[in-house]
C-alpha positions as semicolon CSV with decimal commas, in nm:
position;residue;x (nm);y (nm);z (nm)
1;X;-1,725;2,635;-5,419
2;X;-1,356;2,677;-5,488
3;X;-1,320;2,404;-5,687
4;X;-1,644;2,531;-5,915
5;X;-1,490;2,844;-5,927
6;X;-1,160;2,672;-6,080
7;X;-1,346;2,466;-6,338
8;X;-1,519;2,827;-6,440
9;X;-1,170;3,010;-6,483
10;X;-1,025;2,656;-6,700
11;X;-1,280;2,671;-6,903
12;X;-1,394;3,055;-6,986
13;X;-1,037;3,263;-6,901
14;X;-0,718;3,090;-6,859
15;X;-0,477;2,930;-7,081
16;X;-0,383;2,586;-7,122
17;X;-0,097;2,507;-6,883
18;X;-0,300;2,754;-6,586
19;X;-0,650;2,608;-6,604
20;X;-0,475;2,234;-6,480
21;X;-0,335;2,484;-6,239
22;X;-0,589;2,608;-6,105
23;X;-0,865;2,266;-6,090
24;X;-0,581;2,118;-5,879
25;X;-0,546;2,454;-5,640
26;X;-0,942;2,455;-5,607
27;X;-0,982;2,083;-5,560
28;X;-0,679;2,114;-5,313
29;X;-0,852;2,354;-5,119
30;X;-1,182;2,167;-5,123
31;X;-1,034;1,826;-5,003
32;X;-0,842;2,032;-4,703
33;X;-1,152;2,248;-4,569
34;X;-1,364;1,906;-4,590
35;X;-1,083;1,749;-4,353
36;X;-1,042;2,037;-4,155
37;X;-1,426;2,026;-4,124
38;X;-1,444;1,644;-4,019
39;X;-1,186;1,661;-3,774
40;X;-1,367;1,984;-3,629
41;X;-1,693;1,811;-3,582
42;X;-1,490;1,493;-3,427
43;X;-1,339;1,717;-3,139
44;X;-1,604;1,697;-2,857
45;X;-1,756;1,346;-2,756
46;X;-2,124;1,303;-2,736
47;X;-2,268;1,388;-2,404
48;X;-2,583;1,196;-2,417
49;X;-2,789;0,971;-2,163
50;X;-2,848;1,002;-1,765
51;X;-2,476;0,916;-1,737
52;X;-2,379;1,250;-1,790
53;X;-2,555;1,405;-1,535
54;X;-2,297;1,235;-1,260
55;X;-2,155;1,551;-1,084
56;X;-2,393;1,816;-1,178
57;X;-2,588;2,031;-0,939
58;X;-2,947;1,972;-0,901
59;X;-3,205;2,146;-0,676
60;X;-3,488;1,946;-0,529
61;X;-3,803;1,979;-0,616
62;X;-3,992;1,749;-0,395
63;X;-3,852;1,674;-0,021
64;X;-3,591;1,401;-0,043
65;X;-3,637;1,136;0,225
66;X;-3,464;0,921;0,143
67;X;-3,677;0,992;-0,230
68;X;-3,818;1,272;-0,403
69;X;-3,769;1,455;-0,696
70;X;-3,528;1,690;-0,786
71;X;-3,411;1,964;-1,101
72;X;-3,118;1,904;-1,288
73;X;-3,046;2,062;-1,623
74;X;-3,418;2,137;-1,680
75;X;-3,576;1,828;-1,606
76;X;-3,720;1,682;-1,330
77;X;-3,574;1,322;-1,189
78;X;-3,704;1,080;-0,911
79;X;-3,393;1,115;-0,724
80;X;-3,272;0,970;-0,343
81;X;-3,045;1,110;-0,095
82;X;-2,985;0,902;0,185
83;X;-2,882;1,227;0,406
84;X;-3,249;1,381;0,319
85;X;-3,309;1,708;0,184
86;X;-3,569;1,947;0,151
87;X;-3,709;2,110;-0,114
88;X;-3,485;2,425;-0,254
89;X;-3,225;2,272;-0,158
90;X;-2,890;2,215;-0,363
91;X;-2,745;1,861;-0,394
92;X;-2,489;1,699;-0,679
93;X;-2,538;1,391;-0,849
94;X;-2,342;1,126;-0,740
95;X;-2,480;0,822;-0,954
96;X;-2,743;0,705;-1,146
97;X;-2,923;0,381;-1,039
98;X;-3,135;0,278;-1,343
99;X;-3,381;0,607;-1,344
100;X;-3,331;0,736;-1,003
101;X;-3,052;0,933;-0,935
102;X;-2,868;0,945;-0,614
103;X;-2,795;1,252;-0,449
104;X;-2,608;1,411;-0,109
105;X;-2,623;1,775;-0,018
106;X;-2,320;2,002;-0,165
């Protein structure tokens, strides 16, 4: 937008030696917010896959002994907890062993 802007005043209302001026200023500004932008979106990593649910806290659904299923960030896993559990109760995530995750009261 800046740099549009620029090209506008260079062509329709400033002088010679100001409309270079001002392209360079707006195109500038457009190359730096683009970077800035980039880098922004770069910041966080991806949090994607059953990977990421090592550590959260789940609450199980179906009595746990030693499987069942439990809730963890809306969804509904087979899970295991050697220890046992039953259902409404919280446990963490301590792995995940293909798609069954493994649990222990906490």
């Amino acid at each position: 937008m800046a740099l549009g802007l620029a090209i506008l005043l260079a062509i329709f209302v400033l002088d010679e030696p100001w409309s270079w001026v001002a392209v360079v200023l707006g195109a500038t500004f457009e190359l730096a917010e683009t970077a800035l932008l980039i880098w922004w979106s770069k910041r966080r990593r991806v949090m994607v896959g059953a990977e990421t649910l090592v550590g959260r806290r789940a609450v199980v659904s179906t009595d746990c002994n030693p499987e069942g299923q439990v809730r963890v960030a809306g969804e509904i896993w087979r899970a295991r907890c050697d220890v046992g559990a039953l259902a409404g109760d919280g446990v963490v995530v301590r792995e995940v062993d293909g798609l069954t995750l493994v649990v222990e009261p906490g």
